[in-house]
C-alpha positions, 0 to 999 in steps of 0.5 A, a space after each residue: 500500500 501506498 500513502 499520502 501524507 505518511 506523517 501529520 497531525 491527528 484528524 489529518 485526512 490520508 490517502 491510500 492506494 494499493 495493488 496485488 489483491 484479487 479482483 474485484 475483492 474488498 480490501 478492509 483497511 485498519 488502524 494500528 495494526 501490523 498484521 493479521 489477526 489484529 483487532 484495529 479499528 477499522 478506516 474503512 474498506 476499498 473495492 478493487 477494480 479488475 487488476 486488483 488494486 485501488 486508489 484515492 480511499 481516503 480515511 481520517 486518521 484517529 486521535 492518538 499520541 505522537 508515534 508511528 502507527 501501521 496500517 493494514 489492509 487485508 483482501 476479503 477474498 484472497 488474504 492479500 495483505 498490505 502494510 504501511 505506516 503513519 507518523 502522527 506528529 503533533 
């Protein structure tokens, strides 16, 4: 998964865009999770075109002190997992 900005403020408003899943599949995306089996909130879900991947899901990053945080995405068909991380920098 790709993502801009990587670091800002809480509430900032980020974008994701990711590759490599099935086609057609739902992709859930959560906060503060680096893998599968987490129970991170979750930012929401992004639907794959035909190639598998997905652009422009946009999500609001939650209230949280400074640090890194991973975000997780996992394909509802396949698996497919992603990751990548946001840096809250108040």
């Amino acid at each position: 998964m790709r993502l801009s900005p990587d670091q800002g403020p809480s509430g900032s408003t980020i974008i994701l865009s990711g590759a490599a899943h099935g086609s057609n599949e739902t992709v859930t995306v959560r906060w503060n999770c680096a893998g599968s089996g987490c129970s991170g909130p979750v930012l929401g879900t992004a639907g794959t075109d035909a190639t598998g991947g997905f652009s422009n899901f946009s999500a609001t990053v939650p209230k949280a002190s400074d640090g890194a945080y991973p975000i997780f995405g996992r394909g509802s068909t396949t698996g497919a997992t992603a990751v990548t991380s946001f840096s809250i920098k108040g």
